[in-house]
VOGU-3710 file (C-alpha; in Angstrom, 3 decimals, decimal comma):
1> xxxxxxxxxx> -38,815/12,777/-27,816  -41,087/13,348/-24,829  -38,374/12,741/-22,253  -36,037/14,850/-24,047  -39,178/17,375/-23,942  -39,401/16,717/-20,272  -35,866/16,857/-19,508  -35,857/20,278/-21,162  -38,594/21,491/-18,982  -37,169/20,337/-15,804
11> xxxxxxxxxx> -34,029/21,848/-16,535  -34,901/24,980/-16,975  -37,029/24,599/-13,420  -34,153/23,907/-12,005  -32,083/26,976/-13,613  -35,020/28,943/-12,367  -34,977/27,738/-8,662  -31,497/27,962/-8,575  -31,112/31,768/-8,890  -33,898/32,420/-6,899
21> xxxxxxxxxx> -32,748/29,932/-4,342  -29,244/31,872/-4,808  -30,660/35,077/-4,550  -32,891/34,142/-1,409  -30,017/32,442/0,355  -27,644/35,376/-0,380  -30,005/37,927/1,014  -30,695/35,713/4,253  -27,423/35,709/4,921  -26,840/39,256/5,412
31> xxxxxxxxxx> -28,932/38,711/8,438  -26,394/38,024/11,437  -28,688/36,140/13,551  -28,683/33,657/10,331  -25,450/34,035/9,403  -24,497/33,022/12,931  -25,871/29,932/12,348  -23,007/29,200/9,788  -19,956/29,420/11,895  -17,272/26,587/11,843
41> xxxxxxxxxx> -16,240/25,665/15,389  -12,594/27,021/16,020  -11,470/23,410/15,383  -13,211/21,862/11,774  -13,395/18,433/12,398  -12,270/15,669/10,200  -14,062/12,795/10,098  -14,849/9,746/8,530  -17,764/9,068/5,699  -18,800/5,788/5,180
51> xxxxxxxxxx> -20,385/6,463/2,217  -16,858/7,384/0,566  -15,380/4,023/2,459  -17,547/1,801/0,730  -16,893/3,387/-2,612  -12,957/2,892/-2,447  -13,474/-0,467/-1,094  -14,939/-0,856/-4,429  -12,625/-2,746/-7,291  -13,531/-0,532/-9,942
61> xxxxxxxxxx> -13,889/3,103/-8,692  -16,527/4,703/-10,374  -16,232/7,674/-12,458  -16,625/10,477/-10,258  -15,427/14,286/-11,988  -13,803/11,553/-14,799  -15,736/11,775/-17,916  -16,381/15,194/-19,574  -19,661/16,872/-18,573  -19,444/15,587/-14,957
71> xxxxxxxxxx> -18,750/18,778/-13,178  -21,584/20,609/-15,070  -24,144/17,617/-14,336  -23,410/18,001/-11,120  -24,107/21,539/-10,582  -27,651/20,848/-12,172  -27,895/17,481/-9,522  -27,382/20,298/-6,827  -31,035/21,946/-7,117  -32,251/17,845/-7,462
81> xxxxxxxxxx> -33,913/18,517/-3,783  -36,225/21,071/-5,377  -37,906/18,280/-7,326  -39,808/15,013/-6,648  -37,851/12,259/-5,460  -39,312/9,984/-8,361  -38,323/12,751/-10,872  -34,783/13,517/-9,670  -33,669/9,742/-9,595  -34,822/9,594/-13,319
91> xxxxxxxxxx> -32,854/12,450/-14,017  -29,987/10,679/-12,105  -30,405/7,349/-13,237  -30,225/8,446/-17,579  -27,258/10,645/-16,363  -28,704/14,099/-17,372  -27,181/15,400/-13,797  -25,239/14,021/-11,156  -26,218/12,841/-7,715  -23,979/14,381/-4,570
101> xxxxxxxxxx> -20,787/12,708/-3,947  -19,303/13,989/-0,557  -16,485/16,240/-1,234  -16,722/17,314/-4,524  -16,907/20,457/-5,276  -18,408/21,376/-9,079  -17,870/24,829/-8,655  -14,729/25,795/-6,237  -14,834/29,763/-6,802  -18,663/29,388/-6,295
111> xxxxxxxxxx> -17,971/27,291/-2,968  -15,409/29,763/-1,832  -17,433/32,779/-2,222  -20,583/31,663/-0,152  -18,166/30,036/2,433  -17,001/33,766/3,102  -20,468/34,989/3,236  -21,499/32,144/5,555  -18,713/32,404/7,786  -17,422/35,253/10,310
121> xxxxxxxxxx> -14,105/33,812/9,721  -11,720/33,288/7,027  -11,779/30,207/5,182  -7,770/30,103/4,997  -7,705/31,435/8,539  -9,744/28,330/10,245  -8,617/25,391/8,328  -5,612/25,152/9,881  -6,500/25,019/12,601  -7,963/21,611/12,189
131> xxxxxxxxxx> -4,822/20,151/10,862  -2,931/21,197/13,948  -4,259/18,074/15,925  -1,813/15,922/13,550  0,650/17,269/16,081  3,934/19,252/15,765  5,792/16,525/13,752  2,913/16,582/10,510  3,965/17,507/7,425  1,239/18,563/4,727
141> xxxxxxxxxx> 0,986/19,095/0,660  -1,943/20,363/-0,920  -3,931/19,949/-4,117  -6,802/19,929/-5,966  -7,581/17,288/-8,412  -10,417/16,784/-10,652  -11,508/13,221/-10,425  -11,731/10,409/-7,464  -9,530/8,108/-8,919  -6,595/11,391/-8,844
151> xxxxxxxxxx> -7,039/11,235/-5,075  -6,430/7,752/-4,230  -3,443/8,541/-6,395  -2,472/11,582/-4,723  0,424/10,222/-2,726  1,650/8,707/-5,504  2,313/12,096/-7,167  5,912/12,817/-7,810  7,216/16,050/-6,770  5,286/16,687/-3,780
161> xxxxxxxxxx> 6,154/19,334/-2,307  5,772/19,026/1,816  5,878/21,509/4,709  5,267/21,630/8,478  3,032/24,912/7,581  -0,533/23,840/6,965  -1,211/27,403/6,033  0,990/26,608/2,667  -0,658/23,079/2,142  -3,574/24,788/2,248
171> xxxxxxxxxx> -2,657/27,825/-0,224  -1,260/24,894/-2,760  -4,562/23,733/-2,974  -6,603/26,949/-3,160  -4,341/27,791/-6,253  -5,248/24,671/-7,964  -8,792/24,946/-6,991  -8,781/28,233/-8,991  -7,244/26,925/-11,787  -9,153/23,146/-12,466
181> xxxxxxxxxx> -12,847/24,481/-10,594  -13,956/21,065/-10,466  -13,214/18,210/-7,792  -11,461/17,433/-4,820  -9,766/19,818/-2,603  -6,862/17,443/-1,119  -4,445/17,933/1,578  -2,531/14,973/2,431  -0,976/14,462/5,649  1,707/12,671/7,309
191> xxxxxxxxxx> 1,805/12,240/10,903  2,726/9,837/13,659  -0,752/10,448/15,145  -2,565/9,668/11,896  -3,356/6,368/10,908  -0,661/4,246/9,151  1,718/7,629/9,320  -0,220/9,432/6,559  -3,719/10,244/5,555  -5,233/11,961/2,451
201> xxxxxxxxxx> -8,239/14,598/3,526  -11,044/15,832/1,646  -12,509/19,212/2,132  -16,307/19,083/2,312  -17,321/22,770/2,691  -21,114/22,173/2,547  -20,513/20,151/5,757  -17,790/22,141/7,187  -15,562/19,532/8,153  -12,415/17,739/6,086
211> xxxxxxxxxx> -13,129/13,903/4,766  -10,690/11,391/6,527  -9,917/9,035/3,265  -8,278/6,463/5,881  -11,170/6,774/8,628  -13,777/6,709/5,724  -11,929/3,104/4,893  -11,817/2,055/8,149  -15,338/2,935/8,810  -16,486/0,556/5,697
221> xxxxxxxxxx> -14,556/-2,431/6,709  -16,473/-4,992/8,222  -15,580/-5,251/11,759  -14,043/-8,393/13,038  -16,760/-10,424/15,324  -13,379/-12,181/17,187  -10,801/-11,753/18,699  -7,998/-10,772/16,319  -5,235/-11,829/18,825  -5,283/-14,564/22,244
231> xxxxxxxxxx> -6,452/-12,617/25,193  -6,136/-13,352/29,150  -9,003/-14,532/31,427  -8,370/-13,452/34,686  -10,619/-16,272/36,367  -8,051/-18,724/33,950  -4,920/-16,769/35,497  -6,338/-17,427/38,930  -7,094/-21,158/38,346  -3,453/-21,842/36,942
241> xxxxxxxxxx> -2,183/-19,914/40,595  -4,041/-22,117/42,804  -3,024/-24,928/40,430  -6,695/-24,948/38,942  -9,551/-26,410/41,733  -12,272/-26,327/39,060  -12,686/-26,112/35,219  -14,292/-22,961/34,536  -16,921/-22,945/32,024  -15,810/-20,495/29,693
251> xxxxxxxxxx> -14,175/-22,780/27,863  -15,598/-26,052/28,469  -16,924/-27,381/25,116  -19,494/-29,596/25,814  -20,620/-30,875/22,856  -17,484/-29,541/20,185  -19,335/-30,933/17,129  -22,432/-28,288/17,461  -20,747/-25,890/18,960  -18,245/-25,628/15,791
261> xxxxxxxxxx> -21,096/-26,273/13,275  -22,389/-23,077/15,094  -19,391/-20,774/15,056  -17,449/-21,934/11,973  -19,004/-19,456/9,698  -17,662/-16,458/11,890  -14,941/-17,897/13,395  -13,373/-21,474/12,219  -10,518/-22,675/11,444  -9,799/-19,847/9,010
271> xxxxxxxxxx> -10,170/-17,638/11,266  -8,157/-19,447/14,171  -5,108/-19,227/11,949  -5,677/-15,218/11,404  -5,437/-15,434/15,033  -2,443/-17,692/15,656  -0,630/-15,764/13,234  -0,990/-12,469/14,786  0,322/-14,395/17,796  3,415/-16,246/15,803
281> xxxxxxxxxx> 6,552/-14,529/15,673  9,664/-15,830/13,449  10,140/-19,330/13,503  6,866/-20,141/16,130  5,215/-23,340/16,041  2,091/-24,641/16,805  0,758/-28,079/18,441  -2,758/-28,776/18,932  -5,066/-31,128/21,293  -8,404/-31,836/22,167
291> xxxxxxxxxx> -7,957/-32,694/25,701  -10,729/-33,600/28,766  -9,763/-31,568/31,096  -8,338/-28,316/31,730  -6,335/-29,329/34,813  -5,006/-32,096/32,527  -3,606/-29,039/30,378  -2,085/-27,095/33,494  -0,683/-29,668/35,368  1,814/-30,121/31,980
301> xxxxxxxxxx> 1,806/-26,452/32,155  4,522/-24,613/31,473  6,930/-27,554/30,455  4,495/-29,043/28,241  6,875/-32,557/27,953  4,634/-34,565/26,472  4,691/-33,084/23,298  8,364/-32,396/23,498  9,074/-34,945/20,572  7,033/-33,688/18,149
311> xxxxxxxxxx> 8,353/-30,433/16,645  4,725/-29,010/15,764  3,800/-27,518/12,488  3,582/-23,940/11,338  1,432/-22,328/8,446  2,537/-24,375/5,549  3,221/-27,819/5,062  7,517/-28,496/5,623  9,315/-31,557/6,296  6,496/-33,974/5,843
321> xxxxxxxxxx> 4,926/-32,642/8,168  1,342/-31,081/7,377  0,599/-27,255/7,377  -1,171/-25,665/10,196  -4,473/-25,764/8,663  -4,412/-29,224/8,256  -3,158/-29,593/11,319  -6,205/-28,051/12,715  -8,912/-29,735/10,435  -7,703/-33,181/11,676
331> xxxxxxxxxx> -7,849/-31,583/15,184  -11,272/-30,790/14,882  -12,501/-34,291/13,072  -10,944/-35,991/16,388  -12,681/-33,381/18,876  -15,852/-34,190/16,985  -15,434/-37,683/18,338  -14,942/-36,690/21,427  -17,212/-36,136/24,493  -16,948/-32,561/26,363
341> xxxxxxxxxx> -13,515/-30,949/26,911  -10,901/-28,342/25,866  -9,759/-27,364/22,094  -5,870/-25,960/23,125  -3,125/-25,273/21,121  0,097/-25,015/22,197  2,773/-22,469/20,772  6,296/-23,270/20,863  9,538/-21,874/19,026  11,985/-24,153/16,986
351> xxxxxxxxxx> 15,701/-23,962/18,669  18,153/-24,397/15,688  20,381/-26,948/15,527  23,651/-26,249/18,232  21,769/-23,523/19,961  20,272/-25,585/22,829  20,475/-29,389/23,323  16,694/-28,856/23,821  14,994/-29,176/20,280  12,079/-26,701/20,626
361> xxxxxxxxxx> 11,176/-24,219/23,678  7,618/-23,473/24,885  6,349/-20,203/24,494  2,415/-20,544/25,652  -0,832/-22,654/25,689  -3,849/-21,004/23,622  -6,996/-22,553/24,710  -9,906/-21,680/22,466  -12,930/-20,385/23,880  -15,812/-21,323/20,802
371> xxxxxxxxxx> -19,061/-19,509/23,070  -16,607/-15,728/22,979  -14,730/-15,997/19,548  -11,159/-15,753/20,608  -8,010/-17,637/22,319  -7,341/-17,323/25,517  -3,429/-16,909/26,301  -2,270/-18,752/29,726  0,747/-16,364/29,982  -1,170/-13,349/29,453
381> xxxxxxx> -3,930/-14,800/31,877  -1,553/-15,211/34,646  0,000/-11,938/33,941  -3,222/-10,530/34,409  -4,357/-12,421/37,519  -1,206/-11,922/39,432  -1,668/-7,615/38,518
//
């Protein structure tokens, strides 16, 4: 009884700081020196909000503008930074109002209105202009949709209607916005010069900018610590010209067994696959060797003959033979073994039968570098040294 008590109280505090806070604001902003303080550049930016990534990285979205209520207990979570901190997350956490969640709006008419007052330009005017950096090729659609879950589905909408005019994208969604109040103001996009070919943006008029839903993603995702792909060395490319004087040190694995106990959480064998499979095209094969020297590996380089009989393995097991993975476990048990030396891997491609009297041709040698996280490519190396 005393919270609901409480909770009563506070609310109306809130009602109470909210017109005044209303009134205040409106009459500052007849001001022009203030008001000038307001204006959008001439290009809104869109941009990414990691906040938002994490939350659709989620499995289970949560229930933002979903349940009844939401859009009204988030205009009282509005006037929350009048109040204690300590107070407003109670009032949060037993869901009597709802905390900020970039880009949705609880009251779009309300939005609109002190947008115009804020601004020297029009709202409709200047938002296009942000959408013409998708380029003369972008088609848009507009909408507004009440709950987060209705714009990850947006694309998915049938019936969309699309147009090259972002001035009509943008007049789709101001219709809706007058018509459901509460949510998301969408306009999806798709571009050559946005990522993937489309992209779903969120208008976030207290910020003044539009929400990037694939950016916001992107900017969530843990970034890979490695390589994603084999790279050249240009001190490698060099070596293999002047048929390799010294082994560079790069790569030189002197003791493999710590080296991999020290990297395998960020970059084993897992990981080495992700990588030889961004470099494997269709029918591409790999062979790998823990060999002693690097001038060993070169001086076989590029005919690589001494592996000619044995057909390598790809990513899953096939013809007795084991998958790549196991492959490269029992690779790594023998470097263990070993003294100091070089992890490589070569890459080949399977000739079919009749094609070639040759049964396999080599494509490249991938020498793994343990101390940088990545494979280093002889081709591309000597591509780059001889540039």
């Amino acid at each position: 009884m005393k919270l609901k008590k409480a909770v009563l109280v506070f609310c109306c505090l809130v009602g109470c700081l909210g017109v005044a806070n209303a009134q205040g604001g409106r009459g500052a902003l007849k001001n022009p020196a203030v008001k000038e303080l307001f204006r959008w550049s001439d290009r809104p930016p869109v941009e990414a909000n990691s906040y938002i990534g994490h939350v659709l990285r989620q499995t289970e979205l949560p229930f933002i503008g979903s349940t009844s209520g939401y859009a009204r207990r988030a205009k009282w979570g509005e006037w929350m930074t009048t109040l204690s901190p300590k107070i407003a997350k109670r009032l949060i956490a037993h869901h009597i109002v709802e905390a900020s969640f970039p880009g949705y709006i609880p009251d779009f008419l309300h939005e609109f209105r002190v947008f115009e007052e804020e601004s020297d330009l029009s709202w409709m005017g200047e938002l296009p202009k942000a959408l013409q950096a998708y380029g003369p090729e972008a088609q848009f659609v507009g909408g507004f949709v009440p709950s987060l879950t209705e714009v990850v589905e947006f694309l998915e909408r049938p019936g969309l209607w699309w147009t090259r005019d972002a001035k009509n994208a943008l007049d789709q969604a101001f219709f809706y916005g007058k018509k459901v109040q509460s949510g998301f103001f969408v306009v999806a996009v798709r571009s050559p010069l946005a990522k993937d070919g489309k992209d779903i943006l969120l208008l976030d008029p207290k910020e003044r900018r539009f929400i990037s839903v694939s950016q916001s993603i992107e900017a969530a995702t843990p970034k890979s610590t490695y390589a994603p792909a084999p790279v050249g060395d240009v001190q490698i490319g060099h070596a293999l010209i002047n048929r390799l004087p010294t082994d560079p040190h790069t790569v030189y694995i002197a003791d493999f067994s710590s080296a991999f106990e020290q990297a395998k959480k960020t970059f084993g064998v897992k990981e080495w696959m992700d990588v030889l499979m961004n470099a494997a095209g269709e029918d591409t094969f790999f062979y790998a060797q823990y060999l002693p020297s690097l001038r060993e590996v070169v001086s076989f380089y590029p005919s690589l003959h001494y592996v000619s009989d044995y057909h390598g393995v790809g990513r899953y097991a096939d013809g007795g033979r084991p998958s790549l993975e196991e492959h490269l476990y029992d690779v790594v048990r023998k470097a263990r073994e070993e003294k100091g030396g070089f992890f490589v891997v070569f890459k080949m491609h399977i000739n079919l039968p009749g094609v070639s009297s040759r049964s396999r041709t080599e494509e490249d040698v991938l020498i793994l570098d343990l101390e940088n996280k990545r494979f280093i490519s002889l081709e591309e190396s000597r591509r780059l040294a001889e540039e």
